[in-house]
N, CA, C and O atoms as a MOPAC input file, in Angstrom:
PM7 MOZYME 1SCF
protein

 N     18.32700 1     1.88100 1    17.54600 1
 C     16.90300 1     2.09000 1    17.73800 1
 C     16.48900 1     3.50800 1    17.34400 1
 O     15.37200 1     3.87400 1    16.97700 1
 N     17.41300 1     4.11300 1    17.46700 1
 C     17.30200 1     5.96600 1    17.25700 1
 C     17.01900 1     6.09300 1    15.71300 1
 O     16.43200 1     7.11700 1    15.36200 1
 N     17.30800 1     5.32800 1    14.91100 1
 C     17.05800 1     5.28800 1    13.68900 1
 C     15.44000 1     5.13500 1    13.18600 1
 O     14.82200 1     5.80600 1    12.36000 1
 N     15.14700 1     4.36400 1    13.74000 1
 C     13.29400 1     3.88400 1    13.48000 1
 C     12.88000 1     5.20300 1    13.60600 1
 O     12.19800 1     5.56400 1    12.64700 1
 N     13.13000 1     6.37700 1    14.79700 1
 C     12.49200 1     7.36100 1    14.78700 1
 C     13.28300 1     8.72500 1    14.55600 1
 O     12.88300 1     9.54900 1    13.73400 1
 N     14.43000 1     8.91800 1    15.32700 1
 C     14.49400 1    10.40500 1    15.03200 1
 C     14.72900 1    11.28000 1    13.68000 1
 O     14.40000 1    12.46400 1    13.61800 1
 N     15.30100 1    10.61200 1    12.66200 1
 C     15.46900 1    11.46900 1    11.93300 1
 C     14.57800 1    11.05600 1    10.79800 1
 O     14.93600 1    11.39000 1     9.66800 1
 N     13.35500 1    10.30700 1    10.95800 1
 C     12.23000 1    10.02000 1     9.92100 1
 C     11.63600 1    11.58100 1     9.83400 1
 O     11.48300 1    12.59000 1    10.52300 1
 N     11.43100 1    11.09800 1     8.61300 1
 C     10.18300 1    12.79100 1     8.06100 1
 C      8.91000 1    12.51000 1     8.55800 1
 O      8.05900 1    12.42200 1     7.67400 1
 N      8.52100 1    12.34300 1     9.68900 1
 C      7.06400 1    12.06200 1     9.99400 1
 C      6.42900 1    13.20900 1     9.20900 1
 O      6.54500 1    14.03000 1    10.11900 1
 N      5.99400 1    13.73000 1     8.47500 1
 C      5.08100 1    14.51600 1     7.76100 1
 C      4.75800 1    13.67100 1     6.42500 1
 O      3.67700 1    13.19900 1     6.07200 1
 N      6.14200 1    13.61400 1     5.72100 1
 C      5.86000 1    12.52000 1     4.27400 1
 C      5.28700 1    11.26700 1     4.92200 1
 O      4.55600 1    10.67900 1     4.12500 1
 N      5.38600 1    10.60600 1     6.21800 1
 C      5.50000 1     9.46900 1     6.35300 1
 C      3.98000 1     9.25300 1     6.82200 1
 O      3.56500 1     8.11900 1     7.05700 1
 N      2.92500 1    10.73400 1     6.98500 1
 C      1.50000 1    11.00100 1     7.58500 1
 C      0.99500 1    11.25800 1     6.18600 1
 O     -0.06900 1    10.79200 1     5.78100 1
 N      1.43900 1    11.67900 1     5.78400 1
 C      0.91900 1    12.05600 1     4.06200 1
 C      0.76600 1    11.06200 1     3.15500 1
 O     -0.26600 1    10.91800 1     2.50000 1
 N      1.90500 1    10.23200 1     3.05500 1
 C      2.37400 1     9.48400 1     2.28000 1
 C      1.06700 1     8.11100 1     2.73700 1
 O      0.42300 1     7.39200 1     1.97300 1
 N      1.06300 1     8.16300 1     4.02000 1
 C     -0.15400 1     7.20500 1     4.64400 1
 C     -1.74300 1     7.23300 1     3.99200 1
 O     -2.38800 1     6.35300 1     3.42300 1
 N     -2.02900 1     8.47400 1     4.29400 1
 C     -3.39500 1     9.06300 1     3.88400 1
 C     -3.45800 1     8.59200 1     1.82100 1
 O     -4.07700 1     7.85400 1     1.05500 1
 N     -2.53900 1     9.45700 1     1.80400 1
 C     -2.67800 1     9.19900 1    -0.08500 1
 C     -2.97400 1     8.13000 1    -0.16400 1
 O     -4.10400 1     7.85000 1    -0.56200 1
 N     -2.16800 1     7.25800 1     0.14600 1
 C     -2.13500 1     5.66000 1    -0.17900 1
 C     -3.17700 1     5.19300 1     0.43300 1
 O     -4.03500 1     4.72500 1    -0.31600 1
 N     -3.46400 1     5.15200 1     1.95100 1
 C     -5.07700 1     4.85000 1     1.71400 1
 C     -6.42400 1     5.42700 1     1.39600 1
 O     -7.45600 1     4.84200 1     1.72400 1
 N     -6.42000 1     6.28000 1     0.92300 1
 C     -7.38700 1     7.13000 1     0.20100 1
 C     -7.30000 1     6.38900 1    -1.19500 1
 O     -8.31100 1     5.97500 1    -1.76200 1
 N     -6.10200 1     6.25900 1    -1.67900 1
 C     -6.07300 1     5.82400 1    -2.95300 1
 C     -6.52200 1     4.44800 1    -3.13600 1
 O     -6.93700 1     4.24300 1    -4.27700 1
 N     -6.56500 1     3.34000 1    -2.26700 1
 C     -6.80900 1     2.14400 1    -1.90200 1
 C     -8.19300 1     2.11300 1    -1.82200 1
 O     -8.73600 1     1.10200 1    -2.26700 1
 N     -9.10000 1     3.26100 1    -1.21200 1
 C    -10.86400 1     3.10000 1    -1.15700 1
 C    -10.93200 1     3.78400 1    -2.86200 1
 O    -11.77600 1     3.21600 1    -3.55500 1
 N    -10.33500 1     4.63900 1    -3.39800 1
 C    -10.99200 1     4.75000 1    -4.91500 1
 C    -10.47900 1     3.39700 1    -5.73700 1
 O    -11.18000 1     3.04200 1    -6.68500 1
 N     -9.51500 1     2.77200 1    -5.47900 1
 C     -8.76000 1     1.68300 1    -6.41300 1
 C     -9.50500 1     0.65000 1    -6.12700 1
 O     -9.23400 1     0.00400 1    -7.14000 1
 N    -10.39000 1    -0.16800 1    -5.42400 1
 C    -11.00100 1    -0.96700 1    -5.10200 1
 C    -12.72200 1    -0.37000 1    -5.30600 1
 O    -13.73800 1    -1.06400 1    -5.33500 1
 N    -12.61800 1     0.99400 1    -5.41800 1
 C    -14.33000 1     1.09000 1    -5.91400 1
 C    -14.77900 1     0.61600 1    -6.57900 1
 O    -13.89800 1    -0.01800 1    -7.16000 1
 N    -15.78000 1     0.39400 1    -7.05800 1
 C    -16.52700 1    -0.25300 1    -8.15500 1
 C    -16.63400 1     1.17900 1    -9.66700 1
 O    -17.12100 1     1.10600 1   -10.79500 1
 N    -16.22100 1     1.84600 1    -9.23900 1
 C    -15.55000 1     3.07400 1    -9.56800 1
 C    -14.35600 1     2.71600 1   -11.00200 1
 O    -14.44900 1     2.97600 1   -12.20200 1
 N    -13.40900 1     2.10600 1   -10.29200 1
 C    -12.14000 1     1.44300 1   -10.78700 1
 C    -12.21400 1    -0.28100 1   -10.64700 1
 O    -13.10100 1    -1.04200 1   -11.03100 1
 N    -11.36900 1    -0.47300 1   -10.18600 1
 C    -11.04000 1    -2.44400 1   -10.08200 1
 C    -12.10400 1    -3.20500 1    -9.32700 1
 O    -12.27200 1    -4.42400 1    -9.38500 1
 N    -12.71800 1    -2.44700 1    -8.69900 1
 C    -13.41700 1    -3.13400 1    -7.81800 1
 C    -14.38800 1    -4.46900 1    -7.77400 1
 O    -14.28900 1    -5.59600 1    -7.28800 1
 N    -15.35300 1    -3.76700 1    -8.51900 1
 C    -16.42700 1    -5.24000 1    -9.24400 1
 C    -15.14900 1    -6.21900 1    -9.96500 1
 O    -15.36100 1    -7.41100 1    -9.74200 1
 N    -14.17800 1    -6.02800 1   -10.58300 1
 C    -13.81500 1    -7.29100 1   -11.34400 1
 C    -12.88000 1    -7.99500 1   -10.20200 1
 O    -13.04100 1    -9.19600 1    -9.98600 1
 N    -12.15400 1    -7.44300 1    -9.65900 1
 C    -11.23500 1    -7.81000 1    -8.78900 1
 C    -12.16000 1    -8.82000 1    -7.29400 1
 O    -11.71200 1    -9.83900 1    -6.76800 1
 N    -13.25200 1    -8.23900 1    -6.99700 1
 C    -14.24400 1    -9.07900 1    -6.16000 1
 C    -14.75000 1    -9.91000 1    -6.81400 1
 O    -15.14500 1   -10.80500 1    -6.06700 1
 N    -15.07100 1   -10.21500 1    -8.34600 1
 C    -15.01900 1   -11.40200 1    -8.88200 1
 C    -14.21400 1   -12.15700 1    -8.66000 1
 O    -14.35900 1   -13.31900 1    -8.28200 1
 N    -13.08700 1   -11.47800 1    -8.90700 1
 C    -11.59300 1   -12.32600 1    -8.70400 1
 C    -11.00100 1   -13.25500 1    -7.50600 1
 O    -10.34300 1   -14.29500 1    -7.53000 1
 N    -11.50100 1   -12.46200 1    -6.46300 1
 C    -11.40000 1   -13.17400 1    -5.30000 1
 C    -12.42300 1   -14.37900 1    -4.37200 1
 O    -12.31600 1   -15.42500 1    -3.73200 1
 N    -13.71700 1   -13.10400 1    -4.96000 1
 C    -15.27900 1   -14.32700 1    -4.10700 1
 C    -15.27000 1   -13.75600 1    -2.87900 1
 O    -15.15400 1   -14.16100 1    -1.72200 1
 N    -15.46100 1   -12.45100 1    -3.55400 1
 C    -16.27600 1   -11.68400 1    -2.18300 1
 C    -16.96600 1   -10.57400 1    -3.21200 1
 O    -16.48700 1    -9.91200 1    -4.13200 1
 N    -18.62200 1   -10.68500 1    -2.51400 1
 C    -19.44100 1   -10.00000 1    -3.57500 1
 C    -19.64700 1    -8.43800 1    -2.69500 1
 O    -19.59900 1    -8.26200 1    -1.47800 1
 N    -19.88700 1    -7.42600 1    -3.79300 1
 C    -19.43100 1    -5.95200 1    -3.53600 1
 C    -21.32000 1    -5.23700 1    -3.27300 1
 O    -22.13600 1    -5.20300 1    -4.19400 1
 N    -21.53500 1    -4.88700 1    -2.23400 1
 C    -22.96400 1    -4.26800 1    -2.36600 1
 C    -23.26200 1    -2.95600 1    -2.19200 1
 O    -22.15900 1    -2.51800 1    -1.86500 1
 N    -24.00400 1    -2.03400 1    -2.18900 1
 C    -24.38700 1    -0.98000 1    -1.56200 1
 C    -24.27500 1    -0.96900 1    -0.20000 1
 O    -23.66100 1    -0.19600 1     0.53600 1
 N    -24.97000 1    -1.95500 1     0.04700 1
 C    -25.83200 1    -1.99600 1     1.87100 1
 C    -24.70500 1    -2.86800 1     2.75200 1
 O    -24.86400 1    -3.19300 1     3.92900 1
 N    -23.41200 1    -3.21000 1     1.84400 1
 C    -22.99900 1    -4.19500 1     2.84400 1
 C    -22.19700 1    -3.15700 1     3.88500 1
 O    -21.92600 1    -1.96600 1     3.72800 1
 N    -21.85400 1    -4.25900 1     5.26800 1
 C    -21.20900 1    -3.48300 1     6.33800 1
 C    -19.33500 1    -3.30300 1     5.77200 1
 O    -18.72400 1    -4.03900 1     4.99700 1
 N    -18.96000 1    -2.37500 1     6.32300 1
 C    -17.56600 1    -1.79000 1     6.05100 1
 C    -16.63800 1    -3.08300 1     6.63000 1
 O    -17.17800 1    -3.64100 1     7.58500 1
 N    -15.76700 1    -3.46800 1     6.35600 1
 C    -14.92400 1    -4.47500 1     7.04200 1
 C    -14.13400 1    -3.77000 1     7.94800 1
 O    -13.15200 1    -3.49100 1     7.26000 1
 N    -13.98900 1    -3.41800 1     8.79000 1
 C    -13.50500 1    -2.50900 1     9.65000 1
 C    -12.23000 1    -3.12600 1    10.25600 1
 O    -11.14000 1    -2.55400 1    10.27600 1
 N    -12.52800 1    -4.58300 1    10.84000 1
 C    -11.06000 1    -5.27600 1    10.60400 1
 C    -10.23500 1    -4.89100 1    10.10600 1
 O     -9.26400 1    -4.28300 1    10.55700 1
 N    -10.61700 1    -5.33700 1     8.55400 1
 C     -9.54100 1    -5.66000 1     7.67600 1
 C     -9.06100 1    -4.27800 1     7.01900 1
 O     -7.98500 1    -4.14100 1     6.43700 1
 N     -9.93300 1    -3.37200 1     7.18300 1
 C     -9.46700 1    -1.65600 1     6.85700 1
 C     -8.78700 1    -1.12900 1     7.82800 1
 O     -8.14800 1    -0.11200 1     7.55900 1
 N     -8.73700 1    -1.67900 1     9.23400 1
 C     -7.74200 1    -1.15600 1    10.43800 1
 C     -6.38300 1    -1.70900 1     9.90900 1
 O     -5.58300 1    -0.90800 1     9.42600 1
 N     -6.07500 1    -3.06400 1     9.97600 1
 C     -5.07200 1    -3.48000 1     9.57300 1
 C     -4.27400 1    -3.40400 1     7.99200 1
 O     -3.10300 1    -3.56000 1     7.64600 1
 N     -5.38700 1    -3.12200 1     7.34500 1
 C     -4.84400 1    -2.15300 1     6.15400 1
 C     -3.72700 1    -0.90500 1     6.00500 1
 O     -2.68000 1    -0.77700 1     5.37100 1
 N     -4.74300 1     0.22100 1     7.21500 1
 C     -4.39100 1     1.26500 1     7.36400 1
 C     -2.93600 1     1.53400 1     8.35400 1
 O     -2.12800 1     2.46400 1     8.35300 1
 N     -3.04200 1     0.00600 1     9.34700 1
 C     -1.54400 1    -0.31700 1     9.87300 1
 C      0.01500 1    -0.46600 1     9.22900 1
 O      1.19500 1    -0.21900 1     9.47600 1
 N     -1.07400 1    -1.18400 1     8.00000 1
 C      0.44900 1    -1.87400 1     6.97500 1
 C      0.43700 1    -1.10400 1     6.09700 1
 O      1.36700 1    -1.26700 1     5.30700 1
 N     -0.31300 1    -0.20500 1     5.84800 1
 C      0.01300 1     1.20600 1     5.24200 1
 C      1.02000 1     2.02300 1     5.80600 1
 O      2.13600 1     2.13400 1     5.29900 1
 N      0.66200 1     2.59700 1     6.83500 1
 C      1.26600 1     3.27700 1     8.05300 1
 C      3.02400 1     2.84100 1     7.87500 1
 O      3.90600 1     3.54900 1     7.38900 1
 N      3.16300 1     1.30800 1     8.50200 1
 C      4.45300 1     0.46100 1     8.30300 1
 C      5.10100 1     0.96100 1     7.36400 1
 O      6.04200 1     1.74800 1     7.46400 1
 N      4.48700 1     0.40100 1     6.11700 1
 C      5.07100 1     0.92500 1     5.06800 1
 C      5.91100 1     2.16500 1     4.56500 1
 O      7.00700 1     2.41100 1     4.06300 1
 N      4.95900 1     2.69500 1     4.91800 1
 C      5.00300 1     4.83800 1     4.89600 1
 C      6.49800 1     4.65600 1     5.47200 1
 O      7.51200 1     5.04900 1     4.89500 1
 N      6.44800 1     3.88900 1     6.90100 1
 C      7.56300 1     4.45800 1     8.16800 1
 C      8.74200 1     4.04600 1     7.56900 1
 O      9.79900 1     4.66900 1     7.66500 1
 N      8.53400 1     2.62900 1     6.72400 1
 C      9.74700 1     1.58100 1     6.70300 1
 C     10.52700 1     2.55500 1     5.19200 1
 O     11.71400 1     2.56200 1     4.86600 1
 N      9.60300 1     3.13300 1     4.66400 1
 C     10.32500 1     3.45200 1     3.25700 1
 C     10.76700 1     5.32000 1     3.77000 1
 O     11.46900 1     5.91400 1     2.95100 1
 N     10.32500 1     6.14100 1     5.10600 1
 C     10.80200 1     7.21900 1     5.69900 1
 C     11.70700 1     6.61600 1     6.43100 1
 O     12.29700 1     7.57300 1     6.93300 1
 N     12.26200 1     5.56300 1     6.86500 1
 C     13.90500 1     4.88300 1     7.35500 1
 C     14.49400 1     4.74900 1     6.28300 1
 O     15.69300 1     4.94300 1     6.48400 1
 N     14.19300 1     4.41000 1     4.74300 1
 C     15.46900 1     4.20500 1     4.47500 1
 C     15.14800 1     5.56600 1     3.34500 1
 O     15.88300 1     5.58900 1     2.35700 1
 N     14.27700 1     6.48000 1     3.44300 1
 C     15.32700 1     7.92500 1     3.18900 1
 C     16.17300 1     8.76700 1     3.77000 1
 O     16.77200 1     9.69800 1     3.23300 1
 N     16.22900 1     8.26500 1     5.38500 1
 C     17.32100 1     9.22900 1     5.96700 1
 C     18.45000 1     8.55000 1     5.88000 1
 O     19.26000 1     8.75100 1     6.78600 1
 N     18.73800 1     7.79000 1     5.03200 1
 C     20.03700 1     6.68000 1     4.95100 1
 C     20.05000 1     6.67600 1     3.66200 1
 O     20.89200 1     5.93800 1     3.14900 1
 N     19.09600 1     7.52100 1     2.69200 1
 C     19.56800 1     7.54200 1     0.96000 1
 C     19.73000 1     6.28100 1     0.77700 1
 O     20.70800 1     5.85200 1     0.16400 1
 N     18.65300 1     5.38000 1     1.35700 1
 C     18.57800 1     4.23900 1     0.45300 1
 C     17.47900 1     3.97000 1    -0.38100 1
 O     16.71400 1     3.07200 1    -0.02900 1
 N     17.26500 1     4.57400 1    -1.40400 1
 C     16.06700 1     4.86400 1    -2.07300 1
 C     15.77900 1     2.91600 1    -2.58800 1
 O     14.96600 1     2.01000 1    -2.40900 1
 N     17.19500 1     3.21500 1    -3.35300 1
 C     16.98000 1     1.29300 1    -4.41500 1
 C     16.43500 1     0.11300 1    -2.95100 1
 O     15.49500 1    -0.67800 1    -3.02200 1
 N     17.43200 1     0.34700 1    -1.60900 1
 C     16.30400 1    -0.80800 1    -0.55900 1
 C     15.05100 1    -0.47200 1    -0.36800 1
 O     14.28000 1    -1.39600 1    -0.10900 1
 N     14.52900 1     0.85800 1    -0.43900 1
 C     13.47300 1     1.01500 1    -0.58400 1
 C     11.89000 1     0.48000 1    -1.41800 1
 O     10.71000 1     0.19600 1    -1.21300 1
 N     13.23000 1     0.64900 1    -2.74500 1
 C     12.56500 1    -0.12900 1    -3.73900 1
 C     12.21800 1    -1.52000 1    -3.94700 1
 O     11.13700 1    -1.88100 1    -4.41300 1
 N     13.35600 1    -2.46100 1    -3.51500 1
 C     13.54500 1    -4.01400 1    -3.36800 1
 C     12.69500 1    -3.83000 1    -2.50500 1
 O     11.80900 1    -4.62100 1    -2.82800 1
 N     12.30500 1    -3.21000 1    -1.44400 1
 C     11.41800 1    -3.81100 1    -0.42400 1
 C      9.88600 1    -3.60800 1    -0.93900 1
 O      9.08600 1    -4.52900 1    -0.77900 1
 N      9.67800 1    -2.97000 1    -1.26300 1
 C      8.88900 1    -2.74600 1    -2.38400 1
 C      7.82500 1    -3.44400 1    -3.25400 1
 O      6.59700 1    -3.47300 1    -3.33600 1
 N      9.19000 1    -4.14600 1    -4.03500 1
 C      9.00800 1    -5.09800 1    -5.26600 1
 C      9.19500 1    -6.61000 1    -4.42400 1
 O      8.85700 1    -7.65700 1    -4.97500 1
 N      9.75800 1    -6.59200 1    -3.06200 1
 C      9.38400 1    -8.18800 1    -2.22300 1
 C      7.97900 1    -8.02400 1    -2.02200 1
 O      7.35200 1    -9.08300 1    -2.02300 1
 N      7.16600 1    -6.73700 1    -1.81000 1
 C      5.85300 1    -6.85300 1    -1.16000 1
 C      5.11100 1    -7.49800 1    -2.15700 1
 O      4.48100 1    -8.55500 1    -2.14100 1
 N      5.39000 1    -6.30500 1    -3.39500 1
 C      4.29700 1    -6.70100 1    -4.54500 1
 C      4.30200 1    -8.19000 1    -5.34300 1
 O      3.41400 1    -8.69000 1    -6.03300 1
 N      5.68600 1    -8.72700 1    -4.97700 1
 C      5.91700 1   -10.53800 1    -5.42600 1
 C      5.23500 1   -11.37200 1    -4.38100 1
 O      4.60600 1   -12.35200 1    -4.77900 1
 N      5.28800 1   -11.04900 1    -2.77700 1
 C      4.29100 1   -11.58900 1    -2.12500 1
 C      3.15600 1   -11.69000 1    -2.26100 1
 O      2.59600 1   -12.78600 1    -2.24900 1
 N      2.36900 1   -10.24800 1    -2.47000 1
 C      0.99200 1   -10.38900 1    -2.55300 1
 C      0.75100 1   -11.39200 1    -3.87500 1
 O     -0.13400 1   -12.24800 1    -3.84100 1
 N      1.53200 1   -11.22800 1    -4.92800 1
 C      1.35900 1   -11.91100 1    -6.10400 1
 C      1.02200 1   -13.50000 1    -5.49400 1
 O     -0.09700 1   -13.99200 1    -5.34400 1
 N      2.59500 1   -14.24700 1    -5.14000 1
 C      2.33700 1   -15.59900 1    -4.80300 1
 C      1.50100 1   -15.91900 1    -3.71800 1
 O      1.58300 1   -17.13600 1    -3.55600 1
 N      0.48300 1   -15.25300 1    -2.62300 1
 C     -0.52500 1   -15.53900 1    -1.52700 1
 C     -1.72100 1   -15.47100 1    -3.17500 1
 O     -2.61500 1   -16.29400 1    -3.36700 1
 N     -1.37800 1   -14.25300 1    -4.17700 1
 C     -3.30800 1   -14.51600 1    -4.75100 1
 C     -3.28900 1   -16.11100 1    -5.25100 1
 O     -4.20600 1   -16.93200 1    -5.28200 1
 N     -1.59400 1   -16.24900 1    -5.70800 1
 C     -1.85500 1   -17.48300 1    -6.88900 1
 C     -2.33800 1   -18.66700 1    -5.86200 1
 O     -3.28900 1   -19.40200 1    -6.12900 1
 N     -1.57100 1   -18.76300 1    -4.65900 1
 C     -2.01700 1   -19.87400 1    -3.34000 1
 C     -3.55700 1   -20.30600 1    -3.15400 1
 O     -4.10100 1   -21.38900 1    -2.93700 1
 N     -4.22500 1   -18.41100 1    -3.41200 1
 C     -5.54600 1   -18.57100 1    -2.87800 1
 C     -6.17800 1   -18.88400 1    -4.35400 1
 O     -7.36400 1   -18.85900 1    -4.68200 1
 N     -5.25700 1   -19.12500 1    -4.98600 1
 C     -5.90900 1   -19.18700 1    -6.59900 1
 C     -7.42500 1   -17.97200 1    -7.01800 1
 O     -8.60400 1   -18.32500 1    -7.03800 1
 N     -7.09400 1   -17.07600 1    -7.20100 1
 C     -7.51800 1   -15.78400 1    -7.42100 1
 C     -7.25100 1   -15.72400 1    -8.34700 1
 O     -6.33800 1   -16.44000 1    -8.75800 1
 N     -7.97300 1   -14.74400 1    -9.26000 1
 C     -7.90600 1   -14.93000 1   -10.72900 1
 C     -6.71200 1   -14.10900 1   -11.16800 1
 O     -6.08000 1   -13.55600 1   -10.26700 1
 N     -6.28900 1   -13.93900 1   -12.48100 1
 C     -5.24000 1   -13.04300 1   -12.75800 1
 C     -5.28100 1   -12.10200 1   -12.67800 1
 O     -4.27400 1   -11.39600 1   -12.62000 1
 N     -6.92900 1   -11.50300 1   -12.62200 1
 C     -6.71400 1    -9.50900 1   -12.64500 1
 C     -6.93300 1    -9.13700 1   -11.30500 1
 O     -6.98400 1    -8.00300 1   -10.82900 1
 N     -7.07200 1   -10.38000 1   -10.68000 1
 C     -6.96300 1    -9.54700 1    -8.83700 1
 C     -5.70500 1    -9.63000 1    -8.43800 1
 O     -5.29500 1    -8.69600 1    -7.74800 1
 N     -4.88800 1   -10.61300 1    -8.72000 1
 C     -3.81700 1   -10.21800 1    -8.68800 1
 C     -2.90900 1    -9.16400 1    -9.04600 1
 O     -2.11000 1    -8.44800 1    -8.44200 1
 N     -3.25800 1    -9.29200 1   -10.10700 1
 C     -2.60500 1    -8.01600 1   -11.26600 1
 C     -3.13400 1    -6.18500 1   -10.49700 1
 O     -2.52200 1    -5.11800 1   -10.50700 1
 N     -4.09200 1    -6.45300 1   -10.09300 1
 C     -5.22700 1    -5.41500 1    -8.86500 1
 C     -4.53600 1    -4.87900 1    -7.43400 1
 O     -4.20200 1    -3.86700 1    -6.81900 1
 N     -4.57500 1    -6.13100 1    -7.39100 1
 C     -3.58300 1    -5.91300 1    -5.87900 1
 C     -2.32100 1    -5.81000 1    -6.26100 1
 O     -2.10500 1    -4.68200 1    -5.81800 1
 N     -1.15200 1    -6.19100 1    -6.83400 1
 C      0.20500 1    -5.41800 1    -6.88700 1
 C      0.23600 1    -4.36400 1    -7.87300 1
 O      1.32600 1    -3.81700 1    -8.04000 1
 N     -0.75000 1    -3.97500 1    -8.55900 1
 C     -0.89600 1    -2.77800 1    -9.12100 1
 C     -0.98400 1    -1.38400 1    -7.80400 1
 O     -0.54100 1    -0.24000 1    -7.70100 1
 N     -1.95500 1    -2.46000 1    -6.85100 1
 C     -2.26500 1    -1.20200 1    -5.70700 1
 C     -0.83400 1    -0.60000 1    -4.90100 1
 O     -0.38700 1     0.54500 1    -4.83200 1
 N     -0.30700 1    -1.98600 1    -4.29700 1
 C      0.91900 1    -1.88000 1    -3.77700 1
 C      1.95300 1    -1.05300 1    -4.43100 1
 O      2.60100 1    -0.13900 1    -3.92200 1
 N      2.01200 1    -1.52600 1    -5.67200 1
 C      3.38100 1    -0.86900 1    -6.85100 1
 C      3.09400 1     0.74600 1    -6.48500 1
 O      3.93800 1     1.57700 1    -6.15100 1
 N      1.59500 1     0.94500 1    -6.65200 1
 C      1.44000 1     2.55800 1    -6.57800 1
 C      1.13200 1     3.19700 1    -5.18200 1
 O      1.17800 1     4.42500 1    -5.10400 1
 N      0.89400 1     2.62600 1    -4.32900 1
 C      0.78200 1     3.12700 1    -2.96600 1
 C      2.73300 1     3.35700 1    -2.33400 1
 O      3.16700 1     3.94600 1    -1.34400 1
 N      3.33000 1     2.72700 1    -3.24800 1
 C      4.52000 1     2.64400 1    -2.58500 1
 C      5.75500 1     3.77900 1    -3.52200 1
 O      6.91400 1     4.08500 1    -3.24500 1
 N      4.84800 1     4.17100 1    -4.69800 1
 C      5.00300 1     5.15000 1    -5.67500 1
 C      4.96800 1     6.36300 1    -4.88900 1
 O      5.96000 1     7.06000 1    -4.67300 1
 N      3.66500 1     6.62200 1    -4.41900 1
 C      3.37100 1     7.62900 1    -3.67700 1
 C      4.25300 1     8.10200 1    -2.15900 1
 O      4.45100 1     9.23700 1    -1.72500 1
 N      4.65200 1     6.82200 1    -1.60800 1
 C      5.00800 1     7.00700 1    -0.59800 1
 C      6.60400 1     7.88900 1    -0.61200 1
 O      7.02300 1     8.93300 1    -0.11000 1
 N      7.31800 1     6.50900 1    -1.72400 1
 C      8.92000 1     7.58400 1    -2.20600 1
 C      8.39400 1     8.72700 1    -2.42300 1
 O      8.72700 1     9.68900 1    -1.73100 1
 N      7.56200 1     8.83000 1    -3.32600 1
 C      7.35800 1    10.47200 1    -3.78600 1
 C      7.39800 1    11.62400 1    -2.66700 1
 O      8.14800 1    12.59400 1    -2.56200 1
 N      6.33900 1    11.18500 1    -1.87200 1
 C      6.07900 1    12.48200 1    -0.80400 1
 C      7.25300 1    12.62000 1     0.20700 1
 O      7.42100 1    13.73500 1     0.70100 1
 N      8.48500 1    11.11400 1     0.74200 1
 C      9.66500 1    11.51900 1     0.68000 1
 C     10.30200 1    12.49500 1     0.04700 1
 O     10.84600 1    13.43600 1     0.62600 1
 N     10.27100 1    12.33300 1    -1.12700 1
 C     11.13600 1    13.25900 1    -2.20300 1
 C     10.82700 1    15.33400 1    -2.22800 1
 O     11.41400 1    16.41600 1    -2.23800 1
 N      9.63400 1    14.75900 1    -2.22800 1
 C      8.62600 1    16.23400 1    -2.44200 1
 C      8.51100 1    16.99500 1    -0.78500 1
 O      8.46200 1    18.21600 1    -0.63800 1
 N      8.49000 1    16.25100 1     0.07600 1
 C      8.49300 1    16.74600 1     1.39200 1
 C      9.60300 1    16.55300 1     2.02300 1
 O      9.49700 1    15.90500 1     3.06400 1
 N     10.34300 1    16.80500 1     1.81200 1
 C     11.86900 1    16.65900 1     2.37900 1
 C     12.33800 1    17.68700 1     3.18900 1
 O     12.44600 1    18.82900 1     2.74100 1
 N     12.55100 1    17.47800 1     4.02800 1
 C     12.95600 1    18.44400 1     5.17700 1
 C     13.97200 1    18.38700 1     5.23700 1
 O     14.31400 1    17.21000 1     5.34500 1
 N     15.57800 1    19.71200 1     5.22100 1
 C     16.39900 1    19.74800 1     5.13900 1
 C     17.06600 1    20.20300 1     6.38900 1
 O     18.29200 1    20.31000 1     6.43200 1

């Protein structure tokens, strides 16, 4: 159990959080992917609409997770499980868009997001490493 926490980098693993969801409200702007990818799915994008606050809490959870699960397996130099775990997320989200039959570039949208939120996360491991 001592593993989940003591020797995680909680700093990369607070950093690594923020980037990735910061990067998640510009990657979904209408800015970037946004308008085509809400085509993609069938949910329409407005000025005036209300924030999903739900679904941005639990976002910011499985962000969080993420961050923690890939700061466990750098204190164990397991960068490559890191990675497989990774590349299981971004094949999931893939087969739930094709389920919900979503078009190809929301798909392609969403494990683009994942691939790079999880980019960021090794990284600030790497770059914030506490010795």
């Amino acid at each position: 159990m001592s593993e989940l926490i003591s020797e995680v980098n909680w700093i990369a693993v607070v950093v690594g959080t923020v980037l990735a969801y910061v990067l998640g409200a510009a990657w979904y702007s209408t800015k970037m992917f946004g308008t085509k990818w809400a085509e993609g799915v069938g949910v329409e994008l407005s000025d005036d609409m209300k924030l999903p606050v739900a679904a941005m809490s639990m976002q910011f959870v499985a962000t969080f997770c993420l961050a923690w699960v890939i700061g466990i397996m750098a204190t164990t130099h397991a960068l490559y499980t890191a990675i497989l775990i990774c590349v299981v997320v971004v094949t999931m989200i893939a087969a739930n868009g094709m389920f919900a039959q979503k078009s190809c570039y929301a798909i392609a949208t969403e494990r683009g997001f994942i691939a790079s939120m999880s980019f960021i996360m090794i990284v600030c491991q790497g770059v914030l490493r506490i010795n």
